[in-house]
C-alpha positions as CSV (number, residue, x, y, z in Angstrom):
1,X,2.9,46.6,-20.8
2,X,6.0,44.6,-21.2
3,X,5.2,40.8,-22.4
4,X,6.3,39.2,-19.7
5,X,3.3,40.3,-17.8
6,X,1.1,38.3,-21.1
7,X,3.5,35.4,-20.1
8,X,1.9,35.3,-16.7
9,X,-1.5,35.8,-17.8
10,X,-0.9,33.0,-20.0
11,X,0.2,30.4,-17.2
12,X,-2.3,31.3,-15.2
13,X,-5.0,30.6,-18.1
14,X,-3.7,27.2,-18.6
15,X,-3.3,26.5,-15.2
16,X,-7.1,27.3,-14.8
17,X,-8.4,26.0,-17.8
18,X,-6.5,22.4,-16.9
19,X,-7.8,22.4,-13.1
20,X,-11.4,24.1,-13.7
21,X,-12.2,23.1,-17.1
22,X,-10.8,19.6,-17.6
23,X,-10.3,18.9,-14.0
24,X,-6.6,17.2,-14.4
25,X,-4.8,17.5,-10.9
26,X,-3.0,20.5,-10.2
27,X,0.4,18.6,-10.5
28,X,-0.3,17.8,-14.2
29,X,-1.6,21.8,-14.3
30,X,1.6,22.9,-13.6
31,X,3.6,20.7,-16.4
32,X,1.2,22.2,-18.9
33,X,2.3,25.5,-17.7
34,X,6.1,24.8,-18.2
35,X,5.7,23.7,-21.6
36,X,4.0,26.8,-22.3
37,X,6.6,28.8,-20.8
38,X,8.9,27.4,-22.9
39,X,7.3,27.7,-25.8
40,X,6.7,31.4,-25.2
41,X,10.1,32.2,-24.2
42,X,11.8,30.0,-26.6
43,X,13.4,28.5,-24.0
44,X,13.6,24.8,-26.3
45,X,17.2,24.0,-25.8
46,X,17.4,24.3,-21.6
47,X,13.9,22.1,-21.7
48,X,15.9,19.9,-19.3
49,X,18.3,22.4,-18.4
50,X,16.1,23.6,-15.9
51,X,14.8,19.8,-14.8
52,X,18.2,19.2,-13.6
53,X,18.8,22.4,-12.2
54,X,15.6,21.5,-10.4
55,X,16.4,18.1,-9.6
56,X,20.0,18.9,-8.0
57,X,18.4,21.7,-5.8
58,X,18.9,20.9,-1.8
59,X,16.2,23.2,-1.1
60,X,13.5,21.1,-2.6
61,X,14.5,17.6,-1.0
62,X,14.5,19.3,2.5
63,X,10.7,20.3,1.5
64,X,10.3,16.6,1.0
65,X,12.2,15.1,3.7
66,X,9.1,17.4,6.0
67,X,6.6,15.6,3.7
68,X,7.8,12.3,4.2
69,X,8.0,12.8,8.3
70,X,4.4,14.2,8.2
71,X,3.1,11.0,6.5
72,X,5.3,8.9,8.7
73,X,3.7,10.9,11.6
74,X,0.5,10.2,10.9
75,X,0.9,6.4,10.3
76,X,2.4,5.9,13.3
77,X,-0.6,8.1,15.2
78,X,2.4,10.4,17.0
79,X,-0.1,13.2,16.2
80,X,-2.8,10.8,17.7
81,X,-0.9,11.6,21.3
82,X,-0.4,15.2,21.0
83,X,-4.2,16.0,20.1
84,X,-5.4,13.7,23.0
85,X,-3.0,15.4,25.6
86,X,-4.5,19.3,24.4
87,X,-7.8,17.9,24.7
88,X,-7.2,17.0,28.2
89,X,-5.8,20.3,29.1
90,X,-8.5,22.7,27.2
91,X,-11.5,20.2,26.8
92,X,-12.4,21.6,29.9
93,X,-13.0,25.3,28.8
94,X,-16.0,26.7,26.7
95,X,-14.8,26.2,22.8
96,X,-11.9,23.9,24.3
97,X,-11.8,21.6,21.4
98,X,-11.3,24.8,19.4
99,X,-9.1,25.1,20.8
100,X,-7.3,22.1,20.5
101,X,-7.6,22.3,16.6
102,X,-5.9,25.4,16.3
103,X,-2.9,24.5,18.7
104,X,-3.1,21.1,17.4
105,X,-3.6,21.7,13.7
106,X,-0.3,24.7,13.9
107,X,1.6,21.9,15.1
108,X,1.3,19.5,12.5
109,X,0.5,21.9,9.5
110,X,4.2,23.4,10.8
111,X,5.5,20.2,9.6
112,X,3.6,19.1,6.7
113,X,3.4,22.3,4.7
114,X,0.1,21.3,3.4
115,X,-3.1,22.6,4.2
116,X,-5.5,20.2,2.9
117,X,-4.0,17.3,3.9
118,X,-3.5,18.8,7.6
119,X,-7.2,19.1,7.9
120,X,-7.3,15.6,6.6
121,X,-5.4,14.3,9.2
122,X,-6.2,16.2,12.3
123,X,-9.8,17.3,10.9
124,X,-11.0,13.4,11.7
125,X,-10.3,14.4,15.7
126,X,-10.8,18.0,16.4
127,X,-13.9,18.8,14.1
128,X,-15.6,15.7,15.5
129,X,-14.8,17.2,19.2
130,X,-15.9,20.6,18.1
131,X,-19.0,19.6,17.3
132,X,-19.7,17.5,20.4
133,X,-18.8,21.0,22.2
134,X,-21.8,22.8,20.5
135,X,-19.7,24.4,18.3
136,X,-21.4,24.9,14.6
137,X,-20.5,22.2,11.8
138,X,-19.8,25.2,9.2
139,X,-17.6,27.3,12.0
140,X,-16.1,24.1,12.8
141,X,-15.0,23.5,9.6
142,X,-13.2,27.1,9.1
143,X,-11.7,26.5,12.6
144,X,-9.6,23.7,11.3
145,X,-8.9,25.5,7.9
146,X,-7.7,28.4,9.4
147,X,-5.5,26.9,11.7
148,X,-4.3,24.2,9.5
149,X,-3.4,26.6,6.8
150,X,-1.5,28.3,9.5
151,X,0.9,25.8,9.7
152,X,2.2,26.9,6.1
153,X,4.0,29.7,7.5
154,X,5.6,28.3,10.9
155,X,8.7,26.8,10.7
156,X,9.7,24.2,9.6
157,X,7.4,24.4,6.6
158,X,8.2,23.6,3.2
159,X,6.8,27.5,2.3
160,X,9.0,28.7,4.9
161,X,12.6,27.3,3.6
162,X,11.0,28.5,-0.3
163,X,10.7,32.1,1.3
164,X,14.4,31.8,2.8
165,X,16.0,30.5,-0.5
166,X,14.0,33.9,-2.3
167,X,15.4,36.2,0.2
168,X,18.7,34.8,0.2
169,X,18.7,35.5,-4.0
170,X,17.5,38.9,-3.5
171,X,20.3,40.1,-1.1
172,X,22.6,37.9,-2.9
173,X,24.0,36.0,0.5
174,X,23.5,33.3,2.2
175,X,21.3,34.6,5.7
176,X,21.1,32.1,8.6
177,X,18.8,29.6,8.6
178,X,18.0,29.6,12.1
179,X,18.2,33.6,12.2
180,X,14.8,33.5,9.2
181,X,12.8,30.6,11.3
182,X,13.3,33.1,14.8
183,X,11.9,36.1,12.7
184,X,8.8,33.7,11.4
185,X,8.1,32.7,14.5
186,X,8.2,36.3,15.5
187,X,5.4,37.2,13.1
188,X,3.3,33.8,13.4
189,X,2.9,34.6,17.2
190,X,0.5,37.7,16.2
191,X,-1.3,35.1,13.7
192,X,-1.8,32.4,16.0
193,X,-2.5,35.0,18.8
194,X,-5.5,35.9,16.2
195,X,-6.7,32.7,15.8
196,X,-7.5,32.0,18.8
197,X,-9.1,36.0,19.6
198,X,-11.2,35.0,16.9
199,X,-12.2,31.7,18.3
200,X,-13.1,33.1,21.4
201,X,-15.8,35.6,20.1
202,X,-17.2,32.9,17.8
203,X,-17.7,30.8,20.6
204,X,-19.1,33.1,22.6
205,X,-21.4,34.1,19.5
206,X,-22.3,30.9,19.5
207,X,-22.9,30.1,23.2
208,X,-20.5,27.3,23.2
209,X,-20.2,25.0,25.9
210,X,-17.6,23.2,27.6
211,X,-17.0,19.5,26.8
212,X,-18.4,16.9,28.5
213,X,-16.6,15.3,31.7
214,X,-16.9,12.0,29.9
215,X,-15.4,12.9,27.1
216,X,-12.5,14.5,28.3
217,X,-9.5,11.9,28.9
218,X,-7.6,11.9,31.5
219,X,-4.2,14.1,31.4
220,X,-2.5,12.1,33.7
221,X,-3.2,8.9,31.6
222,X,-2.4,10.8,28.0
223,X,0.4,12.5,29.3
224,X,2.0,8.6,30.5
225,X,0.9,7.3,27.2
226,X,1.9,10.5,24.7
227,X,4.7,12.0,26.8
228,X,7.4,10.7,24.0
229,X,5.4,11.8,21.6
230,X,5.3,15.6,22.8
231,X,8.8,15.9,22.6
232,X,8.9,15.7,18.5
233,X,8.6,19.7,18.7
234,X,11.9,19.9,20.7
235,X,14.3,17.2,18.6
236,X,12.8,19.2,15.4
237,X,13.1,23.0,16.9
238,X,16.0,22.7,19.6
239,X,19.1,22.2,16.6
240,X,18.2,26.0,15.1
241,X,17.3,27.5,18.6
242,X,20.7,26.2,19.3
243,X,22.8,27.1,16.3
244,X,20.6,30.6,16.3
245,X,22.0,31.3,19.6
246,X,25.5,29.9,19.7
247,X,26.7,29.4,16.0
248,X,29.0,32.5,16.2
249,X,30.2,31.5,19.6
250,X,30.4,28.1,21.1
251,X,29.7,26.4,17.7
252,X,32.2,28.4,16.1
253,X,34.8,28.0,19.1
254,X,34.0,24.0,18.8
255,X,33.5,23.1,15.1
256,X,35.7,26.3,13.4
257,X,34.1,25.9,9.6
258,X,32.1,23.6,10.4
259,X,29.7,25.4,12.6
260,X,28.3,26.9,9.0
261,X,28.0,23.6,7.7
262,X,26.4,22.2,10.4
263,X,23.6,25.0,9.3
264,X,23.4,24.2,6.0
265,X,22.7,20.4,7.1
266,X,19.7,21.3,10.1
267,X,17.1,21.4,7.2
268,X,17.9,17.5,6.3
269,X,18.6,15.7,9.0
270,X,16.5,17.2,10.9
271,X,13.3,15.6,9.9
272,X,15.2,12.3,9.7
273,X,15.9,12.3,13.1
274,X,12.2,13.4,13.8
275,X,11.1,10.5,11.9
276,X,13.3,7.8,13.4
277,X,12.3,9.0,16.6
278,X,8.4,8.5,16.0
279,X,8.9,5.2,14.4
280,X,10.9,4.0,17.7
281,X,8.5,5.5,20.3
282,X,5.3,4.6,18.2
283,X,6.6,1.0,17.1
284,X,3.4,-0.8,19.1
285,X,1.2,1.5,17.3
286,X,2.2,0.9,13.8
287,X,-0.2,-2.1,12.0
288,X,1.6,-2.5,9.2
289,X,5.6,-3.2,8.6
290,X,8.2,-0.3,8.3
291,X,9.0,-1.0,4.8
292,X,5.0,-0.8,4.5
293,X,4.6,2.8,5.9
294,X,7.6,4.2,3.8
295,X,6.1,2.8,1.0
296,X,2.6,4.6,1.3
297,X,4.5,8.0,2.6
298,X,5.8,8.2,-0.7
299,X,3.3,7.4,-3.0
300,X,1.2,9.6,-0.7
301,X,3.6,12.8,-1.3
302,X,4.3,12.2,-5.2
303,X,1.6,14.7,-6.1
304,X,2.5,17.7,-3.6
305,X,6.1,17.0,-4.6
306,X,5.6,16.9,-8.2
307,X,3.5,20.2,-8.3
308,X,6.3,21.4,-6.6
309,X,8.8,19.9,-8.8
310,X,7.4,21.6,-12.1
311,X,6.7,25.1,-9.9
312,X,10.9,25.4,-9.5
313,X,11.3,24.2,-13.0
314,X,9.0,27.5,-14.1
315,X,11.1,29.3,-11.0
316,X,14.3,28.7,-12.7
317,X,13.4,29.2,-16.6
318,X,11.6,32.6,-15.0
319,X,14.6,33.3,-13.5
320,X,17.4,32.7,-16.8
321,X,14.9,34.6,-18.6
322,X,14.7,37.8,-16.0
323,X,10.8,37.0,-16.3
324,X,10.5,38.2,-12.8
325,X,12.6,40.9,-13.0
326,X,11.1,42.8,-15.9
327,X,7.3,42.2,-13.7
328,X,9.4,43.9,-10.9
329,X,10.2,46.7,-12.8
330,X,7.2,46.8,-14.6
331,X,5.3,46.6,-10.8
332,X,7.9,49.5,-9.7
333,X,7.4,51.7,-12.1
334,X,3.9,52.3,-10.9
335,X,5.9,54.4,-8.1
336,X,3.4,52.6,-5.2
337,X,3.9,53.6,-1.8
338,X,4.9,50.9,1.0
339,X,1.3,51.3,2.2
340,X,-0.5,50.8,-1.3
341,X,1.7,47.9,-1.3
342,X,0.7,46.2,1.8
343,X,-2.9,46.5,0.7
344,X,-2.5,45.3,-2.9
345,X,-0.1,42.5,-2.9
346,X,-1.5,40.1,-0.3
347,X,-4.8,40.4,-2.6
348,X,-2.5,39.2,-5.8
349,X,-1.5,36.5,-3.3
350,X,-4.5,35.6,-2.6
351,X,-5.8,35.0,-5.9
352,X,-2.9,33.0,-6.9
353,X,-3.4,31.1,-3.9
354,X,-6.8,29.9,-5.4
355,X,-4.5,27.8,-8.1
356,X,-1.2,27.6,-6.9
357,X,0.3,26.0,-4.0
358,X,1.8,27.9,-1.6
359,X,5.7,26.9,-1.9
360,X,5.3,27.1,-5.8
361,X,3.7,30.6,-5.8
362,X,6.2,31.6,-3.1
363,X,9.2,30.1,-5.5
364,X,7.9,31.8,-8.4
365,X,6.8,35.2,-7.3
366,X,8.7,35.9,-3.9
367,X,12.3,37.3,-4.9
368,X,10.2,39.3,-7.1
369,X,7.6,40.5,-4.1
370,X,10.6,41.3,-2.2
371,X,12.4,43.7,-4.5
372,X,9.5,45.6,-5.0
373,X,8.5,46.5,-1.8
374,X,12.5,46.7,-1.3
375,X,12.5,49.7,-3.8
376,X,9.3,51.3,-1.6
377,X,11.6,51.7,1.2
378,X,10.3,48.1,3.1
379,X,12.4,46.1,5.4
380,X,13.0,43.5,2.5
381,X,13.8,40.8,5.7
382,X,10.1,41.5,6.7
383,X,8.6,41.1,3.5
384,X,10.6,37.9,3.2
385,X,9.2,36.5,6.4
386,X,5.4,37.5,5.2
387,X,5.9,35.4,1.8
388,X,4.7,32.3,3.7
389,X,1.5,34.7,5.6
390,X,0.3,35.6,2.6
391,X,1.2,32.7,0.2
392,X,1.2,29.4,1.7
393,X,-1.4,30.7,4.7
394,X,-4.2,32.0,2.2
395,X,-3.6,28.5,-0.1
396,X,-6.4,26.4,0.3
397,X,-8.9,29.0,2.5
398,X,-9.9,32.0,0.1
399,X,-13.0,30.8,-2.0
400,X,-14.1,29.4,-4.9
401,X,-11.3,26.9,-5.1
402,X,-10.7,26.6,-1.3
403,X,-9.2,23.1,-0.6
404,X,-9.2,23.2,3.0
405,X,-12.5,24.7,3.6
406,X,-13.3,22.0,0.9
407,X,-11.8,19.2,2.9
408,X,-12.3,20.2,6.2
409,X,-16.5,20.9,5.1
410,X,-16.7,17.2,3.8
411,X,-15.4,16.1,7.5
412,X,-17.8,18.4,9.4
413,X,-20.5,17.4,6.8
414,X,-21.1,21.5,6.8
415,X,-23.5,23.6,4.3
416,X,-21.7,25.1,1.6
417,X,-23.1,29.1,1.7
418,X,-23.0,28.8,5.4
419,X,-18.9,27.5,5.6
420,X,-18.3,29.8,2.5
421,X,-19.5,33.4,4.5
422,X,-18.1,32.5,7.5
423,X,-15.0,31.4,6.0
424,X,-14.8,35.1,4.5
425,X,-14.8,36.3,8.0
426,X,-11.6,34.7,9.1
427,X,-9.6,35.5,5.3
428,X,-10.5,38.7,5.8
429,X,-9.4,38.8,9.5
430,X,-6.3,37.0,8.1
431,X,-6.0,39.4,5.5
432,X,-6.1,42.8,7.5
433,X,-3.3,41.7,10.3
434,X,-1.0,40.9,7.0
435,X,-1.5,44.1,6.0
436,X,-0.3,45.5,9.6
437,X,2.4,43.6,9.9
438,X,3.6,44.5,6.3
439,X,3.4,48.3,7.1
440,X,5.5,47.6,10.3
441,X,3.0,48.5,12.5
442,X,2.9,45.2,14.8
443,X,6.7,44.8,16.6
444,X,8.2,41.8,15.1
445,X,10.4,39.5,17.2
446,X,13.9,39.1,15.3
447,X,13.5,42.2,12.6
């Protein structure tokens, strides 16, 4: 067993021992693990080598420009709009709230990248509907989990663009950005697709009713209030559907060089624009000044962005020291087949997932994934598009140190063995269609 493999088992102790033991925040767990890193490798001299390497990276301020428009989304109630509108439209079918909190809960989670704090923002609305519906406070609960953890691996997610940067290391080029999101959205059509399968037999498990007449708003009056509001999707998706579809013809026709810069520059203007345009729309709606919400959006994303942070520090000392690289090999010289693969990797995943956040394990371990199941004879391209399924997806909803299932129990005020078996139910649900589409069973759109 090389040593680098004790050099993971290390991180992973201190990381545990910090969070379980001592119970410092995972953000703090992950400095602890750099300095142990370097320590172990020796790595004294490029202590903030890698910092600035870290600090200059383009990649990680595109993750937080997403942060900073999901808190600015919230405080301006945008999201406020878009729930009331699906409410309207499926309130009126058996498990329609349900409903609502998965298509709701994709929507935002696509933008925030964090799972917890998407069930703590759309959780307040759709698990208090659900319940009104009939459906169970513990299957409520999981509802919003699993859907808000969803969000992790639809574009534009901050797991999403960590998975690009790994594939674009392993094939050593620079694939289009627009080209990766298509193929995500390819596979997180069979997820979401799931989702809501598995909502309907739980709500026909649990004889669940429509909602009430009275409680349903009116579409015509949500749709005049939150029509502005329902076209955040389009200002944030249309720019790569568009250079997806004509950068290497009318973009390149028009611009000439420029069309590949205006690529490279989607990921961070994009959610600028997004932002501006909720601020403008939602003006009225706002209680507190401009200067007021920026303020709290920050200081509200400094600890996702500094676990983060110290994740690509660990990334790039991993990577100077071929840490990863010797695992692969290691892994590979086990000679596993493409379908022992698909079974045993998304379990690793999962058990990281209990610790580490989904961009950071994704950073960390994905160029690494890749070239392994590259060397089975995998579609590496596929397996690059699954990073976020099986990393950022299974962050916060496979027990004991579930976050979502955590947060989203505390809203629905569920019972913790009940929320904790059913929430089984829908990892291992989650779990098995992974495992199809990394075998290449299920057709993938853009692959």
């Amino acid at each position: 067993m090389p040593i680098e493999v004790l050099f993971i088992v290390a991180l992973l102790a201190i990381i545990c021992v910090a969070f379980l033991l001592f119970k410092r925040p995972i953000y703090e767990c992950m400095l602890y693990g750099y300095i142990l890193m370097v320590i172990l490798t020796g790595e004294y001299k490029n202590f903030f080598t890698y910092i600035g390497k870290t600090s200059t990276d383009t990649l990680f301020y595109s993750i937080i420009a997403f942060l900073v428009l999901a808190k600015i989304l919230d405080a301006t109630h945008a999201i406020d709009s878009v729930v009331n509108v699906i409410i309207s439209v499926f309130g009126r079918f058996r498990g329609g709230a349900a409903y609502t909190a998965v298509i709701g809960s994709t929507f935002m989670g696509a933008l925030s990248g964090s799972g917890a704090g998407n069930v703590a923002t759309t959780g307040v609305f759709t698990i208090p509907a659900m319940k009104k519906s009939g459906v169970p406070a513990h299957l409520a609960a999981n509802i919003e989990s699993a859907s808000s953890t969803m969000g992790n691996m639809i574009p534009p997610s901050g797991v999403i663009l960590t998975a690009l940067a790994c594939y674009n290391e392993f094939s050593g080029s620079e694939m289009s950005q627009s080209a990766f999101w298509i193929a995500c959205w390819g596979v997180a059509i069979w997820f979401i697709i799931q989702r809501i399968l598995t909502v309907f037999v739980f709500c026909r498990y649990y004889k669940v009713k429509p909602m009430a007449k009275e409680e349903i708003p009116s579409l015509k009056k949500t749709l005049k209030e939150g029509w502005k509001n329902l076209l955040l999707p389009v200002i944030i998706l249309a720019p790569f559907v568009l250079d997806y579809l004509f950068k290497t013809t009318l973009f390149a026709e028009r611009l000439g060089d420029g069309a590949s810069n205006f690529s490279s520059c989607l990921l961070l203007f994009t959610p600028g624009i997004a932002a501006v345009y909720a601020l403008i729309v939602n003006r009225k709606k706002c209680k507190e000044k401009l200067t007021e919400t920026i303020k709290k959006s920050v200081s509200g994303i400094v600890p996702v962005g500094a676990t983060i942070f110290f994740a690509y520090c660990i990334s790039n000392l991993f990577a100077a020291t071929n840490i990863g690289v010797a695992i692969g090999e290691y892994i590979q010289s086990w000679n596993l087949s493409v379908v022992a693969l698909a079974f045993i990797v998304p379990l690793i995943t999962a058990i990281l997932g209990m610790v580490f956040p989904g961009s950071a394990q994704t950073k960390i371990f994905g160029t690494t994934i890749i070239a392994i199941f590259a060397a089975a004879g995998a579609n590496p391209l596929l397996v690059a598009v699954m990073l976020p399924v099986i990393t950022g997806a299974m962050e916060g909803m496979t027990p004991p140190l579930a976050l979502c299932m955590y947060t989203a129990m505390g809203i629905a005020e569920s019972k913790f063995k009940e929320t904790t078996l059913n929430c089984l139910i829908w990892v291992g649900i989650h779990y098995l269609l992974a495992v199809l589409c990394l075998l290449g069973i299920l057709p993938i759109l853009g692959i």
